[in-house]
SEVOZA-460261 format. One record per residue: x, y, z of N, C-alpha, C, O, CB in turn. Coordinates in pm, whole numbers. Glycine has a CB too. Example, Ala and Ser with C-alpha at 12.3 -4.5 7.8 and 13.67 -1.06 7.14 Angstrom:
2
{nu 1319&nv -569&nw 780&cau 1230&cav -450&caw 780&cu 1320&cv -330&cw 780&ou 1424&ov -332&ow 846&cbu 1131&cbv -447&cbw 905}
{nu 1285&nv -225&nw 708&cau 1367&cav -106&caw 714&cu 1290&cv 3&cw 787&ou 1341&ov 114&ow 804&cbu 1408&cbv -60&cbw 572}
END
This chain:
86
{nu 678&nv -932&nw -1166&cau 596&cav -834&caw -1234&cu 657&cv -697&cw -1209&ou 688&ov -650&ow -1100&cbu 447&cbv -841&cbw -1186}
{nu 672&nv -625&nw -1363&cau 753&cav -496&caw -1299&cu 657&cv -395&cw -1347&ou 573&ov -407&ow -1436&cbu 925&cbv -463&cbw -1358}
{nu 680&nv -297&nw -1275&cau 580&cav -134&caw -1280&cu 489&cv -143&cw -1416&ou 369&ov -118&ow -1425&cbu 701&cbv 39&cbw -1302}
{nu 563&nv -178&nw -1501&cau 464&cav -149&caw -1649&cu 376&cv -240&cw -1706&ou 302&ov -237&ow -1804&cbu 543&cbv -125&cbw -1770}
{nu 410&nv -341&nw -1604&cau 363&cav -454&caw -1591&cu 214&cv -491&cw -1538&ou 126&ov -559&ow -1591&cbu 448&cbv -503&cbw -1525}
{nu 217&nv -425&nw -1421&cau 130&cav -374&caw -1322&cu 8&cv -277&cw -1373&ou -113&ov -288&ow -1352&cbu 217&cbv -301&cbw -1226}
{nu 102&nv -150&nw -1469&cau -20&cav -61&caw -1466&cu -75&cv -112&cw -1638&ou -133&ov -13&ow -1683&cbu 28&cbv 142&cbw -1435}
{nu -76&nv -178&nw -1701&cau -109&cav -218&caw -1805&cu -181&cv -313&cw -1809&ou -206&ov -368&ow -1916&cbu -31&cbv -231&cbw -1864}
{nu -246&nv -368&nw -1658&cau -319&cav -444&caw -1643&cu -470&cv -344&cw -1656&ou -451&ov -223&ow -1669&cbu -275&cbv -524&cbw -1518}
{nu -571&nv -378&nw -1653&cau -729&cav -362&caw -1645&cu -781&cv -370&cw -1462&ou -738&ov -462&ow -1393&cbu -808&cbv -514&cbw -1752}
{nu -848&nv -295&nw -1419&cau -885&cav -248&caw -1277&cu -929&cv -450&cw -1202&ou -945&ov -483&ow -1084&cbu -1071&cbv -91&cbw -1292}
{nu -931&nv -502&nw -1278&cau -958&cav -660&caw -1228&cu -819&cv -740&cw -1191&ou -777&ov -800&ow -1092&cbu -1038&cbv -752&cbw -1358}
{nu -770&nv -709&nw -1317&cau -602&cav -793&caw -1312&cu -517&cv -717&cw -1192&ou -463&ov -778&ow -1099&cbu -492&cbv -768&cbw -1490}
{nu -513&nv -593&nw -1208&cau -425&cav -523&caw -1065&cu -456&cv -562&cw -938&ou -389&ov -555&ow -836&cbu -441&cbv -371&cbw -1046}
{nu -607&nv -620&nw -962&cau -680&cav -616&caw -800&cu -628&cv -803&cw -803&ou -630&ov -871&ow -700&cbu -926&cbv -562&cbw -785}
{nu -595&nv -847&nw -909&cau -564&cav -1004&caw -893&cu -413&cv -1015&cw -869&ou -376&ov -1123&ow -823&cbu -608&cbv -1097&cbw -1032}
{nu -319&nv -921&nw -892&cau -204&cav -894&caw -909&cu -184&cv -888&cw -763&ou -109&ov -968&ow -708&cbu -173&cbv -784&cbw -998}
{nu -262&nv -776&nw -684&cau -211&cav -681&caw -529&cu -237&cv -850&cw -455&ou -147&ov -913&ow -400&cbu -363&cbv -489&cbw -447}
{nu -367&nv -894&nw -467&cau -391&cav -1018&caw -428&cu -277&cv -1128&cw -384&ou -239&ov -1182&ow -280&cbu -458&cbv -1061&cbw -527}
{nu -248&nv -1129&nw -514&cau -171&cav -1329&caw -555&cu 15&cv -1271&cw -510&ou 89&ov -1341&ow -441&cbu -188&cbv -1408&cbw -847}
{nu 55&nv -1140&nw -564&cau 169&cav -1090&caw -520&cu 262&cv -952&cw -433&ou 374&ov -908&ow -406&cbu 194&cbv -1102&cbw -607}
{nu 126&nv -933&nw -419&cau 153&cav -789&caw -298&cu 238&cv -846&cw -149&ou 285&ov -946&ow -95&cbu -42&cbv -714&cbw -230}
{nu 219&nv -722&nw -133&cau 295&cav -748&caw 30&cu 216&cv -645&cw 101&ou 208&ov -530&ow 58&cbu 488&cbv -711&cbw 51}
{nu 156&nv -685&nw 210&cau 73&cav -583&caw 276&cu 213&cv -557&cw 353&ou 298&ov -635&ow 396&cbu -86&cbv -630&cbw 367}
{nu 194&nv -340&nw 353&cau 267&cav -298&caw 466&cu 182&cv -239&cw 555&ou 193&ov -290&ow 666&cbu 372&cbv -212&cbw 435}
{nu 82&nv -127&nw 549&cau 49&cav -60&caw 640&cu -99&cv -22&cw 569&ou -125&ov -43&ow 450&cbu 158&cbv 51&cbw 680}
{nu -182&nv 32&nw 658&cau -316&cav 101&caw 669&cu -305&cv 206&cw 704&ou -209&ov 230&ow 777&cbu -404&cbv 56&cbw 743}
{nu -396&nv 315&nw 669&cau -394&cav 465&caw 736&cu -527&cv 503&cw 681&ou -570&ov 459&ow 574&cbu -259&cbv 580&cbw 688}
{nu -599&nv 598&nw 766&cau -720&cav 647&caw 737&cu -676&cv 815&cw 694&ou -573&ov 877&ow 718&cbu -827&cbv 623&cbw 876}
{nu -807&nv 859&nw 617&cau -798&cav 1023&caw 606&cu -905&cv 1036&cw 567&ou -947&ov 989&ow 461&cbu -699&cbv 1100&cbw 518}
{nu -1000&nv 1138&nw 684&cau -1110&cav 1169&caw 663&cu -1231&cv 1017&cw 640&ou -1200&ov 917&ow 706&cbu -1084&cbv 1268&cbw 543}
{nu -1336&nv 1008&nw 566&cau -1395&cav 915&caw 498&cu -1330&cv 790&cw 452&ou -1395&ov 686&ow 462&cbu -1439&cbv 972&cbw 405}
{nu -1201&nv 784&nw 400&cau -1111&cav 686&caw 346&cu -1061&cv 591&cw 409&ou -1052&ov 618&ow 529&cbu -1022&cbv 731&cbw 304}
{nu -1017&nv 474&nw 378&cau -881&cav 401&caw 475&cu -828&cv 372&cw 305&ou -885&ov 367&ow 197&cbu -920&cbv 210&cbw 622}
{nu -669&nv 355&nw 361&cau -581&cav 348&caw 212&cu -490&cv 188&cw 309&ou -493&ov 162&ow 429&cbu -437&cbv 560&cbw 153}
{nu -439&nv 133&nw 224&cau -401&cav 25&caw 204&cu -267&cv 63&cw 103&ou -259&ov 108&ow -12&cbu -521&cbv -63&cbw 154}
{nu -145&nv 12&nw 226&cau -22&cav -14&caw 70&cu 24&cv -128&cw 100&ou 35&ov -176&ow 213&cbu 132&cbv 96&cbw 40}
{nu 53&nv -179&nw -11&cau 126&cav -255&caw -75&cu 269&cv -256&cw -142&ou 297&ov -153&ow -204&cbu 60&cbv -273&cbw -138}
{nu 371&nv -364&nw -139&cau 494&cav -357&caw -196&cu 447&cv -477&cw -317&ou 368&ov -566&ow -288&cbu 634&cbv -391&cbw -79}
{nu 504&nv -464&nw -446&cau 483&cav -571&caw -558&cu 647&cv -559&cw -595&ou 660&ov -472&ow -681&cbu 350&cbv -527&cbw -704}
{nu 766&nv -613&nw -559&cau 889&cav -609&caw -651&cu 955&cv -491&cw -615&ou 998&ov -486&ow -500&cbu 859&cbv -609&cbw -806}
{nu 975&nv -365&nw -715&cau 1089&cav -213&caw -693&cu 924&cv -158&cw -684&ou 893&ov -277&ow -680&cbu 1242&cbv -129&cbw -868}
{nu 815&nv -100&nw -679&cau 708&cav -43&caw -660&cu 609&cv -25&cw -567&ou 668&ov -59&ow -465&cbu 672&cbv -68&cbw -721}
{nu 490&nv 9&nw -531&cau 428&cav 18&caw -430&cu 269&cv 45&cw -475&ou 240&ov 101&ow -581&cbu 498&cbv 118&cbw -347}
{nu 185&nv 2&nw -394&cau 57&cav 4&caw -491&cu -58&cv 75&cw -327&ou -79&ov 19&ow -220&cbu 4&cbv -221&cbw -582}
{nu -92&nv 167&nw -360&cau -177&cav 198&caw -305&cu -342&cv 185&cw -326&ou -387&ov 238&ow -427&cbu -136&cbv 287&cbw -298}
{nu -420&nv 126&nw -249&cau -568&cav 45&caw -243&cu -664&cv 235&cw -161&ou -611&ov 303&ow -73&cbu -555&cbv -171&cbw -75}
{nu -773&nv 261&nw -213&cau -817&cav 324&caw -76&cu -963&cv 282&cw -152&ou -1002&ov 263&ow -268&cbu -770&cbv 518&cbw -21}
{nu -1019&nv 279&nw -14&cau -1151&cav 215&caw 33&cu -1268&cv 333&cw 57&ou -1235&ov 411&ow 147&cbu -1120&cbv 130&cbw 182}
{nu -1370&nv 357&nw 10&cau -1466&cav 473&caw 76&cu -1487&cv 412&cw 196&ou -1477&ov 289&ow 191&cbu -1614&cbv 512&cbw 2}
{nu -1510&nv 456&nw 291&cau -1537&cav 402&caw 466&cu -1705&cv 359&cw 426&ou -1789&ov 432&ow 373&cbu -1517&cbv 572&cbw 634}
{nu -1722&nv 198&nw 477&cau -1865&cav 97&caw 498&cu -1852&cv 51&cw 338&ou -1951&ov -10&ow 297&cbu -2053&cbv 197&cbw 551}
{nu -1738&nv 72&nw 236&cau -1772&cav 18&caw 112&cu -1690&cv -71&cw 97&ou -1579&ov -18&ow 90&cbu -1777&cbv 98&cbw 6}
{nu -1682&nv -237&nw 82&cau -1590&cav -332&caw 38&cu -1521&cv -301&cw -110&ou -1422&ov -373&ow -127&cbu -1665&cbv -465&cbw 38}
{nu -1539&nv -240&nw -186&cau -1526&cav -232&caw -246&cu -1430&cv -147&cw -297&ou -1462&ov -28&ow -289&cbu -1598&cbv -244&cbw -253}
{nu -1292&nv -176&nw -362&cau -1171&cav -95&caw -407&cu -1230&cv 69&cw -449&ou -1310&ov 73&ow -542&cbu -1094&cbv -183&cbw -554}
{nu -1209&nv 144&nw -412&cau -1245&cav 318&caw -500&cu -1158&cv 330&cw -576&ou -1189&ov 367&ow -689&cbu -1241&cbv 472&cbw -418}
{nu -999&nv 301&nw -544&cau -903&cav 356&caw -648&cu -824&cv 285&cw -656&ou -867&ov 188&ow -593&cbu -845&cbv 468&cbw -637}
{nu -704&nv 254&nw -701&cau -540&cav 199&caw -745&cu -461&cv 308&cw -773&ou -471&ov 371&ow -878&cbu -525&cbv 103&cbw -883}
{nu -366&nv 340&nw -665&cau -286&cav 433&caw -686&cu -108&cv 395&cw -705&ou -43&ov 414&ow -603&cbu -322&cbv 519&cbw -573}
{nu -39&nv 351&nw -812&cau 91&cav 273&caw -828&cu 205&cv 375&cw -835&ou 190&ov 454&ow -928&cbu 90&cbv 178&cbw -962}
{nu 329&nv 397&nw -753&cau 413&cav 499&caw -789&cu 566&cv 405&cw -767&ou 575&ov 283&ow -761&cbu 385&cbv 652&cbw -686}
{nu 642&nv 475&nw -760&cau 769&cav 358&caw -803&cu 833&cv 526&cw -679&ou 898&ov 472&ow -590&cbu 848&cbv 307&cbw -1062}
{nu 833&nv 616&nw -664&cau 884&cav 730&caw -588&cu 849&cv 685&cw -432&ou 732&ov 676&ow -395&cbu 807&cbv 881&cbw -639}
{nu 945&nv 662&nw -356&cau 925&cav 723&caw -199&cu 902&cv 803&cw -164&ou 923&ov 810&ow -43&cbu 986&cbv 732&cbw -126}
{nu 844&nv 926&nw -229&cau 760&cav 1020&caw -188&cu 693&cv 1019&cw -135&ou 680&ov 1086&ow -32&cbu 718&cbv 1063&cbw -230}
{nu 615&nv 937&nw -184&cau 438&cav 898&caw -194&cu 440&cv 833&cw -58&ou 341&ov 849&ow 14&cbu 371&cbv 771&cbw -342}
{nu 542&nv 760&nw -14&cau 536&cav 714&caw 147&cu 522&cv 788&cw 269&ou 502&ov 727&ow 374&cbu 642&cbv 657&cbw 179}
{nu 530&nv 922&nw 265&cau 521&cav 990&caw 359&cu 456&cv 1014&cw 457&ou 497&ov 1050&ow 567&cbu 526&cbv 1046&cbw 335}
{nu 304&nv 987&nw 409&cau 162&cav 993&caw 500&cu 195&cv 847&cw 567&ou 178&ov 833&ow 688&cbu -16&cbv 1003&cbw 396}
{nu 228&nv 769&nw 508&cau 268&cav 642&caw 618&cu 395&cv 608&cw 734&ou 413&ov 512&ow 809&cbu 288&cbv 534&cbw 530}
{nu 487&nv 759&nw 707&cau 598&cav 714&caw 769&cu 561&cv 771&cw 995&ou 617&ov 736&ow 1099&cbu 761&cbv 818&cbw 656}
{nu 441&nv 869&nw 964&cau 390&cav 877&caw 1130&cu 353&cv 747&cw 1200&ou 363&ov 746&ow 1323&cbu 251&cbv 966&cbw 1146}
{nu 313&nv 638&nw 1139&cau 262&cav 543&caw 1148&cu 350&cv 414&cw 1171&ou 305&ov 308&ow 1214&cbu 192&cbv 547&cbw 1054}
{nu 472&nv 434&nw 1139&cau 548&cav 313&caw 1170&cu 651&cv 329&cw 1339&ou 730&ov 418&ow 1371&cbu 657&cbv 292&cbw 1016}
{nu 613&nv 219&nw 1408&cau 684&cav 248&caw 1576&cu 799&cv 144&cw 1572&ou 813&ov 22&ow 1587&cbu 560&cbv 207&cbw 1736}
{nu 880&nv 261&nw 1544&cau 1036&cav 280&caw 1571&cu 1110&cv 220&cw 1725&ou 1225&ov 175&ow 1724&cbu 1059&cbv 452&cbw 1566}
{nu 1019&nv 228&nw 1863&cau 1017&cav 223&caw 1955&cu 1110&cv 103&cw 2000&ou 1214&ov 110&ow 2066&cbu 901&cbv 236&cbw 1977}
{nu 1043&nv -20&nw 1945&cau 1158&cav -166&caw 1980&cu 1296&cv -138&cw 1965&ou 1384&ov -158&ow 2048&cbu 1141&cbv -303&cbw 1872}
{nu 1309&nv -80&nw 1828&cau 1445&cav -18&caw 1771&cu 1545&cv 37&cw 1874&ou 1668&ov 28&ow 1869&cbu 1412&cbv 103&cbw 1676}
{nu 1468&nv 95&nw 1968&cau 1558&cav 200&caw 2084&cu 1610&cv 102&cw 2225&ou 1712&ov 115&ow 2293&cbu 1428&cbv 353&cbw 2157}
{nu 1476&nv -18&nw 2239&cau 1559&cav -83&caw 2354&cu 1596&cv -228&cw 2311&ou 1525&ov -313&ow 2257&cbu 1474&cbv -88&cbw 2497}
{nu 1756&nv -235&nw 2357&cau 1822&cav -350&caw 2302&cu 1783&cv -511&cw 2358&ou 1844&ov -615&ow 2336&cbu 1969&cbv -320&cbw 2328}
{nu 1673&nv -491&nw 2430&cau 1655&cav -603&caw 2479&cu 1525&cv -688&cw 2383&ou 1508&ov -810&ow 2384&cbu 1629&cbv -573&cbw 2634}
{nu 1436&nv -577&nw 2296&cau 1343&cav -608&caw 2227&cu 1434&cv -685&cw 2069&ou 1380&ov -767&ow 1996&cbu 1244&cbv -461&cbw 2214}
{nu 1559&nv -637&nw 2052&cau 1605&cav -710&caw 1958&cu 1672&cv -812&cw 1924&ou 1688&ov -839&ow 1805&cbu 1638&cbv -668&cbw 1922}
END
């Protein structure tokens, strides 16, 4: 499934899409929120949650590593540094 693929779906099919072919990478909160990304193929799909609501608030899809930034404090680099963890 590629990018145009994805956003040309209807708020049900994307949420069946992130489901059946996502790749969970990471969680992060801000404020009220927790956000959820996802990898689908060359793209990335961002989920965020109102905090106590099961329920999806948004779908945010960008194909730019930009958009990764608020997640890159969040990843521990740490094993990386001692050679015995690898």
């Amino acid at each position: 499934m590629d990018f145009y693929e994805f956003t040309d779906l209807d708020e049900h099919g994307q949420a069946f899409a992130i489901w059946h072919f996502g790749i969970y990478l990471l969680s992060r909160r801000q404020g009220l929120r927790k956000y959820r990304l996802y990898a689908i193929d060359d793209f990335y799909v961002e989920v965020s949650f109102l905090e106590g609501n099961p329920h999806f608030e948004k779908i945010n899809t960008f194909e730019s590593t930009d958009f990764l930034d608020p997640y890159l404090a969040l990843i521990d680099l740490s094993p990386l540094a001692d050679p015995e963890q690898i």
